[in-house]
C-alpha positions in Angstrom: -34.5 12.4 6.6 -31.8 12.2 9.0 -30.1 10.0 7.2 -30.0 11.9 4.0 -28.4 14.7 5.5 -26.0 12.5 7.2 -25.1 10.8 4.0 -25.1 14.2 1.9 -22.7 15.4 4.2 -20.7 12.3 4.0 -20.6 12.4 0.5 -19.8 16.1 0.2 -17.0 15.6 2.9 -15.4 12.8 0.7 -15.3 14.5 -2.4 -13.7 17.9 -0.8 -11.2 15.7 0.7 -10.7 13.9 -2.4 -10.2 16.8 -4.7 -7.9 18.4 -2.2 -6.0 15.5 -2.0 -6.3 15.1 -5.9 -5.0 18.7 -6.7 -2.0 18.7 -4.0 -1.1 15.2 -4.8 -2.1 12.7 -7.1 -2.1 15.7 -10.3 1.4 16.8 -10.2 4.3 15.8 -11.7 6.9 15.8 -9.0 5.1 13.8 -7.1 6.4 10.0 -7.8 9.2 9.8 -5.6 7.8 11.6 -2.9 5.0 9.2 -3.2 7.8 6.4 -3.4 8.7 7.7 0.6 5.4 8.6 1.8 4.2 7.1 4.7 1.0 5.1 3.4 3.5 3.7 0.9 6.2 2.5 3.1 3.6 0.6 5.3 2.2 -0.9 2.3 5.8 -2.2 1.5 6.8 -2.9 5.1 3.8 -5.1 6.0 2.9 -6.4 2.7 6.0 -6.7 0.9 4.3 -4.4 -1.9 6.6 -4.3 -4.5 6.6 -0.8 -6.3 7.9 -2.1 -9.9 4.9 -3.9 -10.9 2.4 -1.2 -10.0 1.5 2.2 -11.8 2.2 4.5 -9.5 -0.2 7.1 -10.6 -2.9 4.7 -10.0 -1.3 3.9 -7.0 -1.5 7.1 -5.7 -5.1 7.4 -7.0 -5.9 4.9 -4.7 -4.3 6.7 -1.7 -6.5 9.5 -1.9 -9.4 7.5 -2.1 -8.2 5.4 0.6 -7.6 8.7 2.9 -10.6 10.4 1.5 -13.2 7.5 3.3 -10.9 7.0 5.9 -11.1 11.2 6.6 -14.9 11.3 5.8 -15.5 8.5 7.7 -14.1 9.6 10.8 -15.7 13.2 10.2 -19.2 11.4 9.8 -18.6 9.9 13.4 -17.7 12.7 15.3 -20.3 14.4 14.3 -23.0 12.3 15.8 -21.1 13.2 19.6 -21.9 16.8 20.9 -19.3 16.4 23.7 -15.7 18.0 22.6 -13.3 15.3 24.5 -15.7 12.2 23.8 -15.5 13.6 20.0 -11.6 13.4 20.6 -11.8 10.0 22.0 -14.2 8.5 19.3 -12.7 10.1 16.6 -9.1 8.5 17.7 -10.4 5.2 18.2 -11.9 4.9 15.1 -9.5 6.5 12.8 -6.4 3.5 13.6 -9.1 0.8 13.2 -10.1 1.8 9.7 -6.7 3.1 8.7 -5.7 -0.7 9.3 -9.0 -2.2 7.7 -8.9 0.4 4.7 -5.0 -0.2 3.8 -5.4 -3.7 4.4 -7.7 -4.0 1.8 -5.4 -1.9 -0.6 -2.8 -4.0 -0.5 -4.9 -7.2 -1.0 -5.9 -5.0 -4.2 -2.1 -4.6 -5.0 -1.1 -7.5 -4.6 -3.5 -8.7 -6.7 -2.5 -6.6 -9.4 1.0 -7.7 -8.9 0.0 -11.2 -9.4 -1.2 -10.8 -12.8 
């Protein structure tokens, strides 16, 4: 039962965080060069040698929001399991860099997969 709640919330979180991120970002127009010099995008080129002209960069950005939506949910989930404000602090810290790496990792495998083909 705990579980389930856990998990509901989990779910719910993602989904907020991903239709936030879906109507700010990912939905407008204007958004393709920004995306071009956003953060997530230049760390994808810097450490992976991404290279932007062979992927869509709608789905590209697609895949950013689900990336940061676990990452965000995630991290929420974890937290709340502490009652203790600082230890919240320090676990939610030290498990946010961990999965940024692990989750953005596995996006550019993804991409550079994609730009194989």
């Amino acid at each position: 039962e705990v579980f389930m709640e856990y998990f509901l919330t989990y779910i719910i979180a993602f989904l907020l965080i991903y239709l936030i991120y879906f109507l700010f970002v990912v939905s407008r127009k204007r958004t393709t060069e920004k995306l071009k010099n956003s953060i997530e995008v230049r760390y994808l080129i810097n450490r992976y040698n991404i290279e932007l002209d062979k992927i869509d960069m709608k789905k590209l950005s697609n895949r950013i929001a689900i990336s940061n939506s676990f990452i965000m949910a995630t991290v929420f989930i974890i937290i709340l399991f502490v009652k203790n404000f600082i230890l919240k602090m320090l676990l939610g810290f030290v498990s946010l860099i961990p999965l940024i790496l692990l989750v953005y990792h596995i996006l550019a495998k993804s991409l550079k997969k994609e730009e194989g083909e």
